[in-house]
C-alpha positions as CSV (number, residue, x, y, z in Angstrom):
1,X,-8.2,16.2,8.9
2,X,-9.4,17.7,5.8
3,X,-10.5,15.6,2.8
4,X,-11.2,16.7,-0.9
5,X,-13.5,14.9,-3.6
6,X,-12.8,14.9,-7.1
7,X,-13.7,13.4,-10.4
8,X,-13.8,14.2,-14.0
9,X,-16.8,14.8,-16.0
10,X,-17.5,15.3,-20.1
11,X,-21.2,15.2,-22.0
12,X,-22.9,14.0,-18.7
13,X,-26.2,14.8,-20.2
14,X,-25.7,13.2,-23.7
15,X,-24.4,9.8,-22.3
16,X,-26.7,9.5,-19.3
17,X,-24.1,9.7,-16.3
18,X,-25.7,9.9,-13.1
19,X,-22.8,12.5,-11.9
20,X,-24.8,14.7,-10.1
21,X,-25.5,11.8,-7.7
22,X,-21.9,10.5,-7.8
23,X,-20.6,13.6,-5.9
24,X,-23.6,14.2,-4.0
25,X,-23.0,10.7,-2.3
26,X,-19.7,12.0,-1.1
27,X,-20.1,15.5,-0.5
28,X,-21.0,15.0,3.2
29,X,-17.4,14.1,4.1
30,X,-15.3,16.6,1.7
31,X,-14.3,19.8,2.9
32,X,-13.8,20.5,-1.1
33,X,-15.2,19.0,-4.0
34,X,-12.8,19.4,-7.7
35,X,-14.5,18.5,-10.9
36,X,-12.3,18.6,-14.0
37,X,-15.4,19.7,-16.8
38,X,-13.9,18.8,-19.9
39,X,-15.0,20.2,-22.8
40,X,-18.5,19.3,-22.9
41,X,-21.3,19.6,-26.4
42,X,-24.3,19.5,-23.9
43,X,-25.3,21.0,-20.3
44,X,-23.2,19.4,-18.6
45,X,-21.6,22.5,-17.0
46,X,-25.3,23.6,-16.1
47,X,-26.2,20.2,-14.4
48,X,-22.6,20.2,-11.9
49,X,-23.1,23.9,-11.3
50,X,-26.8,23.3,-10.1
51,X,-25.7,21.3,-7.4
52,X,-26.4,23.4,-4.1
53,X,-22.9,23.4,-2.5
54,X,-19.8,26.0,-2.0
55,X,-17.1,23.1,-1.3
56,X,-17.4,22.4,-5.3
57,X,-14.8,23.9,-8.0
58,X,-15.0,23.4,-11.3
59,X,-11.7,23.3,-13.8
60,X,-12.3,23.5,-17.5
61,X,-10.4,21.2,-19.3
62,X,-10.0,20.1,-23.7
63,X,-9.6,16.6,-23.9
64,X,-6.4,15.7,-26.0
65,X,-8.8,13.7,-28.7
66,X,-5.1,12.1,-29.9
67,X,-5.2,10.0,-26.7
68,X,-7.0,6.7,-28.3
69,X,-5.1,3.9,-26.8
70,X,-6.0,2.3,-24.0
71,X,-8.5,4.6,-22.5
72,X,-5.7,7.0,-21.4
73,X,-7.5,10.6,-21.6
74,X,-9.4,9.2,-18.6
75,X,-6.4,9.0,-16.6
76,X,-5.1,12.4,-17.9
77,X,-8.6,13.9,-17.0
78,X,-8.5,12.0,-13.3
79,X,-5.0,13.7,-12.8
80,X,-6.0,17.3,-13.5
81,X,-8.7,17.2,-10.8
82,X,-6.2,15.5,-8.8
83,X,-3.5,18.1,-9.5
84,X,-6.1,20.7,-8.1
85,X,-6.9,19.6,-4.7
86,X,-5.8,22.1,-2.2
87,X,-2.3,21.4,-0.4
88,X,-3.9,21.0,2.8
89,X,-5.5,18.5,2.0
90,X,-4.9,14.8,3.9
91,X,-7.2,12.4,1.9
92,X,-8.3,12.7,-1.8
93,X,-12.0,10.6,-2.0
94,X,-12.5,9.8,-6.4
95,X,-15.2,9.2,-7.5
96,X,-16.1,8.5,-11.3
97,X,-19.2,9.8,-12.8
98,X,-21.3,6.5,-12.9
99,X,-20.2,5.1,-9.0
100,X,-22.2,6.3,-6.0
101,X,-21.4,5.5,-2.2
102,X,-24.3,4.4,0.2
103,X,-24.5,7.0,2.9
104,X,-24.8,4.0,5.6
105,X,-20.7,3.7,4.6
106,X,-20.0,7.4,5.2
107,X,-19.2,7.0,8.6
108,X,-16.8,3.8,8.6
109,X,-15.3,5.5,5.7
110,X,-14.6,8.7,7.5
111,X,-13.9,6.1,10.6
112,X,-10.7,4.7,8.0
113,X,-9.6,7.7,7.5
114,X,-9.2,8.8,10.8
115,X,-7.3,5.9,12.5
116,X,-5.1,5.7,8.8
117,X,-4.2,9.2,9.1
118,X,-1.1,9.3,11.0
119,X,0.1,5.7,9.6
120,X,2.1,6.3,6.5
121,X,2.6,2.9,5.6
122,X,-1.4,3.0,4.4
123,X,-1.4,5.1,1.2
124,X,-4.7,4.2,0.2
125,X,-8.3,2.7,1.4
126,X,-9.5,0.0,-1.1
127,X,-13.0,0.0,-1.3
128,X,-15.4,-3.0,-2.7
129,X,-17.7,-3.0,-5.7
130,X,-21.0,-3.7,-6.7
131,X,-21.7,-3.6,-10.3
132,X,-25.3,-3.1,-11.3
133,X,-26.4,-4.8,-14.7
134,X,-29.1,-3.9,-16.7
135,X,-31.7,-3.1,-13.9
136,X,-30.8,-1.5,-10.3
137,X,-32.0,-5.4,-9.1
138,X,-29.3,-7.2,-10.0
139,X,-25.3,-7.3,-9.9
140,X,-23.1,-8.7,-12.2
141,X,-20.8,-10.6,-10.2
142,X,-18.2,-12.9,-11.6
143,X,-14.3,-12.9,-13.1
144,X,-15.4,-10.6,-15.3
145,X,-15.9,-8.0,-13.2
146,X,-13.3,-6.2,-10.2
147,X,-14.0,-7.2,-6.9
148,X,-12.1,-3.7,-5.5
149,X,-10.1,-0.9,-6.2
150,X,-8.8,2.3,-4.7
151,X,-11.0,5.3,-3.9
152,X,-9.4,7.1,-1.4
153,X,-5.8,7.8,-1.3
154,X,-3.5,10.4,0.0
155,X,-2.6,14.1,-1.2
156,X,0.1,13.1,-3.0
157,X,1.1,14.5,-5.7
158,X,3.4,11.9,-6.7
159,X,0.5,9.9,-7.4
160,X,-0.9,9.3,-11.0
161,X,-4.3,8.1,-12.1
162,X,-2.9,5.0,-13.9
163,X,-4.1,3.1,-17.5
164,X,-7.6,4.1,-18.0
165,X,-8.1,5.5,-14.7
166,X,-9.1,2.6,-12.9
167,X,-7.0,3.3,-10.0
168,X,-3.4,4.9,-8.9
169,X,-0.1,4.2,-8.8
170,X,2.9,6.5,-7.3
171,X,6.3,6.8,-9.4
172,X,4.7,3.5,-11.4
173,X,4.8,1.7,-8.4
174,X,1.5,0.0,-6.8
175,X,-0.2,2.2,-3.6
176,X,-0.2,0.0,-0.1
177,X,-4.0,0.1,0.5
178,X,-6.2,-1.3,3.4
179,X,-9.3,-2.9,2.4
180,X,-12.5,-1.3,4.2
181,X,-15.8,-2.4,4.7
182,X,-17.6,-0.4,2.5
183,X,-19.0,-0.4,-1.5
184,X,-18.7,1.7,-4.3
185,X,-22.2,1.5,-6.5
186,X,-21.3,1.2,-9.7
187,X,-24.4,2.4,-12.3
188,X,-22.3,2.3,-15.3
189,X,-24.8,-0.7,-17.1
190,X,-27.6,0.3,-15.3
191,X,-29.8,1.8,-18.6
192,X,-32.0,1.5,-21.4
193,X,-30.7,-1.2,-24.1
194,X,-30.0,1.7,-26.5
195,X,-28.2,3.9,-24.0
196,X,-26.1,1.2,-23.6
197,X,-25.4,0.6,-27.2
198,X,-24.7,4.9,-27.3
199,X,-22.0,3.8,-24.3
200,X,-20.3,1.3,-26.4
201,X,-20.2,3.5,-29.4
202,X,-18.6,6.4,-27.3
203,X,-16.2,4.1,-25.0
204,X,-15.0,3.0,-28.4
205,X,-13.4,5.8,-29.7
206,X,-11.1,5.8,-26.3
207,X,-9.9,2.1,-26.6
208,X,-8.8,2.0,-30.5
209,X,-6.1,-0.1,-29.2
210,X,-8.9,-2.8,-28.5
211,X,-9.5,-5.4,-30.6
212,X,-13.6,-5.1,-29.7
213,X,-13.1,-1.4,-30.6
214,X,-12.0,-1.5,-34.2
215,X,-15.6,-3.0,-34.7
216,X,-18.2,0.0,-35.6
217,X,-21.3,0.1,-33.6
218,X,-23.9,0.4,-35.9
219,X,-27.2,3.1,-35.2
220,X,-29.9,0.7,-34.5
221,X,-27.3,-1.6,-32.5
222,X,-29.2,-3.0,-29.5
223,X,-26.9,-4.3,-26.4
224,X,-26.9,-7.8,-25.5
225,X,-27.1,-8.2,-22.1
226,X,-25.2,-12.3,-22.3
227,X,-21.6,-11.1,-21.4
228,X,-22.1,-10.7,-17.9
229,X,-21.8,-14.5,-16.9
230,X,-24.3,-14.6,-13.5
231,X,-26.2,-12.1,-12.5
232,X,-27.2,-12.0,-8.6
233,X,-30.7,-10.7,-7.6
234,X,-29.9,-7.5,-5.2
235,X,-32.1,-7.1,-2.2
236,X,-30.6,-4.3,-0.2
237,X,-31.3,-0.6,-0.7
238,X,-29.8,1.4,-2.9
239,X,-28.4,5.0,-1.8
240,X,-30.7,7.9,-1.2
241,X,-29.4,10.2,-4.0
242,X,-30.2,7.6,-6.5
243,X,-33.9,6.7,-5.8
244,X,-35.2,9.4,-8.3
245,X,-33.4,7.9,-10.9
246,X,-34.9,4.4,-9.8
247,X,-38.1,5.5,-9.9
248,X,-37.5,7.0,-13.3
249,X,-37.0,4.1,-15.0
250,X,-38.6,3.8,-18.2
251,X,-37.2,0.1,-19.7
252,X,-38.1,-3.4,-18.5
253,X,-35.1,-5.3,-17.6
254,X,-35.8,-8.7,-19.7
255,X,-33.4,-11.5,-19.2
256,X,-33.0,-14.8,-17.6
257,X,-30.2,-14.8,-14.9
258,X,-30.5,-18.8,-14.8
259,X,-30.2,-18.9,-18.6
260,X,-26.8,-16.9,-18.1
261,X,-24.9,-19.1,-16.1
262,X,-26.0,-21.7,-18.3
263,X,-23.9,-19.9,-20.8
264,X,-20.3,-19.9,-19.3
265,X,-18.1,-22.2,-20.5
266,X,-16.7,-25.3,-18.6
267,X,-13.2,-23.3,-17.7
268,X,-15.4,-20.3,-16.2
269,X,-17.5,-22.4,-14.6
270,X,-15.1,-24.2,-12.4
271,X,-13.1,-20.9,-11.8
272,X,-16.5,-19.4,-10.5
273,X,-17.1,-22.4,-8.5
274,X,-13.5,-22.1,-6.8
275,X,-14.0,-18.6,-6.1
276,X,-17.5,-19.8,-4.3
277,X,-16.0,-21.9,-2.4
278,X,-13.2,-20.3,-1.0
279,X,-13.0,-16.9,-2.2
280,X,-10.0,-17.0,-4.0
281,X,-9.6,-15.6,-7.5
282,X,-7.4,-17.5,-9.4
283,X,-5.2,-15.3,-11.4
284,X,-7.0,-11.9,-10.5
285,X,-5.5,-8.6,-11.1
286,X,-4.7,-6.1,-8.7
287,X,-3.7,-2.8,-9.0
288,X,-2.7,-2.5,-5.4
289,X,-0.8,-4.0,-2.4
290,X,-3.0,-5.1,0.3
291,X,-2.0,-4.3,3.9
């Protein structure tokens, strides 16, 4: 079984990606690791290429700047990196530049993919998520935010990176993915008020189909950390290639989790409650069919 990694990666530095852990957190189980290194203004190129590892190769690519709906360069990005696995490969493992795996899943991850391999009716392994917001010590966890989504999926080229590369489809039709116990760490809120407010400003000029991206994001914007609905105080340890980053941190993390929940309407309120309850998700969307 031989399994390739691959992500895409542009002005790491400049917008505070932790990408060098991303693919660290992986690189155990890929034979190969492809990073599509889009054209970058920073040292970006200097940060992937000091990682200490043969299995990774780096593809240049110019992002089409004329892509501004919906996010889609991301999936056109995802797919060249895709595109460039080796043949012989049996699993692709993505990974985006802000998600890190805890090396206590590596093994039932690896475990999936070896009793999945020779079933063909499993095109994918759907992976659960932890979303970290505003501090490594809490998750956002509510509708607002995906529960899971695909990570590891099969060599097959007929497979596209789908919207805003979120997850995959194959000839526009959904991949048939088992759910596995294991979590993707997702670090995408996890920094300083005004990094955040640079994030916004940046994702902007990718979504200019958006309604909330038409709005300019001023240069002394601060983020507002109220649109995560509940917050849940994280007590478990965070993977290994992350803890520098952790004990970096340079910002205090100041908001009132009970004050948030406070602040979701009556409608959200009873949908979270539901969920709670019987952990059902009333009208959730799924890019995937679970088997």
């Amino acid at each position: 079984m031989k399994i390739a990694g691959f992500t895409f990666i542009r002005n790491a530095v400049k917008n505070d990606y932790p990408v060098v852990e991303a693919i660290l957190s992986i690189l155990p189980l890929c034979d190969e690791f492809i990073v599509a290194l889009g054209n970058s203004e920073d040292e970006t190129e200097s940060l992937i290429r000091g990682i200490d590892s043969d299995k990774i190769k780096i593809i240049h690519t110019v992002w089409d700047e004329s892509l501004r709906e919906g996010g889609a360069v991301f999936a056109t990005e995802t797919d060249k990196a895709f595109e460039a696995i080796s043949a012989d490969v049996d699993w692709a493992f993505y990974i985006q530049g802000d998600e890190c795996v805890h090396e206590k899943y590596l093994p039932v991850i690896q475990k999936a993919m070896v009793e999945n391999l020779d079933n063909p009716e499993v095109e994918a392994l759907l992976f659960k998520y932890l979303h970290f917001y505003g501090s490594y010590d809490y998750t956002a966890s509510s509708r607002r935010w995906y529960r899971n989504e695909i990570r590891v999926l099969r060599n097959n080229k007929e497979v596209r990176s789908y919207r805003d590369a979120q997850g995959f489809r194959k000839n526009g039709k959904k991949l048939k993915a088992r759910l596995i116990d294991a979590y993707i760490y997702h670090y995408g809120w996890v920094k300083p008020p005004v990094n955040l407010g640079n994030k916004i400003r940046n994702f902007n000029s990718f979504y200019l189909d958006k309604e909330w991206a038409k709005n300019e994001v001023p240069p002394d914007y601060e983020f507002d950390y109220g649109n995560a609905d509940r917050l849940v105080k994280f007590t478990e340890s965070h993977p290994k290639v992350i803890q520098g980053r952790i004990q970096a941190m340079n910002w205090t993390f100041k908001f009132d989790p009970e004050k948030l929940t406070n602040s979701m309407n009556l409608r959200r309120r009873l949908l979270q409650k539901l969920e709670d309850w019987t952990g059902w998700r009333l009208g959730e969307y799924k890019n995937y069919k679970k088997i």
